[in-house]
N, C-alpha and C positions, 0 to 999 in steps of 0.2 A: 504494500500500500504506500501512496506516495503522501507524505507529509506536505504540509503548505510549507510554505516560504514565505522569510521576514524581510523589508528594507528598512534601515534607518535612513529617513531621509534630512534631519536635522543639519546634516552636511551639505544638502540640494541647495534648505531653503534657511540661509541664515538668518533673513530678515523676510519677513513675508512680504510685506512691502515691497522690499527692494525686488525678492521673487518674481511679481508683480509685473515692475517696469522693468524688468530683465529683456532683451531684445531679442538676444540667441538662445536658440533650444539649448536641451538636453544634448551631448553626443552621441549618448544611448539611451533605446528605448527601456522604461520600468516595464518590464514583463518576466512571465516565470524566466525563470532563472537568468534575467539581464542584469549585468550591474547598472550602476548611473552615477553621471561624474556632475560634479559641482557647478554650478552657474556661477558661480563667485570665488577668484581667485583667495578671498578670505574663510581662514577655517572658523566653524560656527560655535559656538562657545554654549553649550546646555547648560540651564539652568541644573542645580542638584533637583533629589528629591522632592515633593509636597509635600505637605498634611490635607488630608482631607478623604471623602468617598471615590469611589471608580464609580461610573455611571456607565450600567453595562445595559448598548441599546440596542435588542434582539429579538427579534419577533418570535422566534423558535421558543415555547419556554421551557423547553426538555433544556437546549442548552442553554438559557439563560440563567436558570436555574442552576444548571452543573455548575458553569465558572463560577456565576456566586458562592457555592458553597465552596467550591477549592480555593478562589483568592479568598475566602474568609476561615478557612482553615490556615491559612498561610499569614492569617492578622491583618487582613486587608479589610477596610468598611467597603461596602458595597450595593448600593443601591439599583434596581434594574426598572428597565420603561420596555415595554413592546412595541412602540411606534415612536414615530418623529410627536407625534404632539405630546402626548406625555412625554419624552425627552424635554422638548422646550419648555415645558410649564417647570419640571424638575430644573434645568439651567437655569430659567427666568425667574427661577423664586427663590434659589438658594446661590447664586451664580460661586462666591467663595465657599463653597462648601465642599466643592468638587477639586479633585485631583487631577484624572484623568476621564478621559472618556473612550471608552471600548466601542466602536463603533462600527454597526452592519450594515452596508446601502440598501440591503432589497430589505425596503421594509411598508407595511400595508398603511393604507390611510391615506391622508390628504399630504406628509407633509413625509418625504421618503429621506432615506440617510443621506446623500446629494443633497437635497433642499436641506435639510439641516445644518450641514456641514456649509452651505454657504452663507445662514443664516447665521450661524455660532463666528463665519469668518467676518463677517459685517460689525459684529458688536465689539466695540475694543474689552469688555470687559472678558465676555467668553472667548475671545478668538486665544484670550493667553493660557488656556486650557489645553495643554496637550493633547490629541487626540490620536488613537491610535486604530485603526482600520482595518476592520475584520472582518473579510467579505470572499463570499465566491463570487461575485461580482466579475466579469471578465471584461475590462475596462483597456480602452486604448493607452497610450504612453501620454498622449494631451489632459486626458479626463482624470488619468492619476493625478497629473502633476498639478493638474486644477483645483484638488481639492486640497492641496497642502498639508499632509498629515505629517503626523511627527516621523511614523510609521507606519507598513502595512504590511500586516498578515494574512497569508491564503489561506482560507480552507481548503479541505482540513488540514488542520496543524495539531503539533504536540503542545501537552497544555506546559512541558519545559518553557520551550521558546515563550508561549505569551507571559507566563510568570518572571523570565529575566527580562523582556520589554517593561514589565509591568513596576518588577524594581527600582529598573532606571528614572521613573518618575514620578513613584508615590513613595512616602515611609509607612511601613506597618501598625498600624497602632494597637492591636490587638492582642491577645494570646493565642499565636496560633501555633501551627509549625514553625518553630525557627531552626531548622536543619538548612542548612546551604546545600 
C-alpha cells in the first residue's frame, strides 16, 4: 500500500504576501513525489511551536474522529468541524485559540476547504494560522500553490508523518503519550 506524501512548503512561501506578487513560477511542479524549489532566494524563518487547539476539518467522521483521539493521546487539544461552515464559525469565534488547522478540500456544504482556505487567507488575523492540508484532492501544481499551506499531506498517509508535521507547530498541553 502506498502511503501519502508530505511537502513543507514554508521554504516556497516565506512571506505570503510576497508569494503573492512573486512573478516567476515554481521550477517544479508540487505533485506526488515532485520536489519544489523556493520562489525566494531568502531562507524562511518558522515560527516555533503554539499553544492552543488543532482544528481538524473533515467530513469523514470515522476519520475525524480517529486523528482526534490519537493527537489527543499524544496531549494534543483538538477540536473537529465536518464542513467549511462550522470550520468558520469555530475560527471566527475563537480565532486565538487555535494552533493549527488540519485541513480537507472535499468537503460538503456551501463553503468547501478551497473556499475556506481563501477565506482564512483574506483575514490577517486567521491567515497567521498554520494550516496544514490533508486531502486526496488531486490538484494541479497552480491550485496547490494557490492555496499557500504550510504543508500538505496525501492521502492516505501514516499517522507518523502527520504527528511530526503536527509537532512542528503546536506544543502538547496535555497528558498524553510523551514517547518520541
Amino acid at each position: 500500500m502506498r502511503h501519502g506524501t508530505y511537502r513543507e512548503l514554508s521554504d516556497t512561501f516565506p512571506l505570503k504576501e510576497a508569494a503573492l506578487a512573486q512573478a516567476s513560477p515554481l521550477t517544479q511542479p508540487i505533485g506526488p513525489g515532485d520536489a519544489i524549489s523556493t520562489l525566494s532566494a531568502e531562507p524562511a524563518v518558522a515560527p516555533g511551536p503554539r499553544r492552543g487547539a488543532i482544528l481538524v476539518i473533515e467530513d469523514r467522521d470515522d476519520v475525524r474522529q480517529g486523528l482526534a483521539q490519537l493527537l489527543e493521546l499524544h496531549g494534543f487539544l483538538v477540536s473537529g468541524a465536518r464542513d467549511g461552515e462550522d470550520a468558520l464559525q469555530q475560527l471566527t469565534s475563537d480565532p486565538d485559540g487555535f494552533a493549527l488547522i488540519l485541513l480537507d478540500l472535499m468537503l460538503p456544504g456551501g463553503v468547501s476547504g478551497r473556499d475556506l482556505r481563501m477565506l482564512q487567507l483574506a483575514d490577517p488575523v486567521l491567515s497567521a494560522v498554520p494550516t496544514i492540508v490533508v486531502s486526496a484532492s488531486d490538484l494541479d501544481h497552480q491550485d496547490r500553490v494557490g492555496l499557500q499551506p504550510d504543508a500538505w499531506l496525501d492521502k492516505p498517509f501514516r499517522f507518523d508523518d502527520l504527528l511530526g508535521l503536527v509537532k512542528r507547530y503546536v506544543v502538547p498541553e496535555g497528558s498524553g503519550l510523551q514517547a518520541e
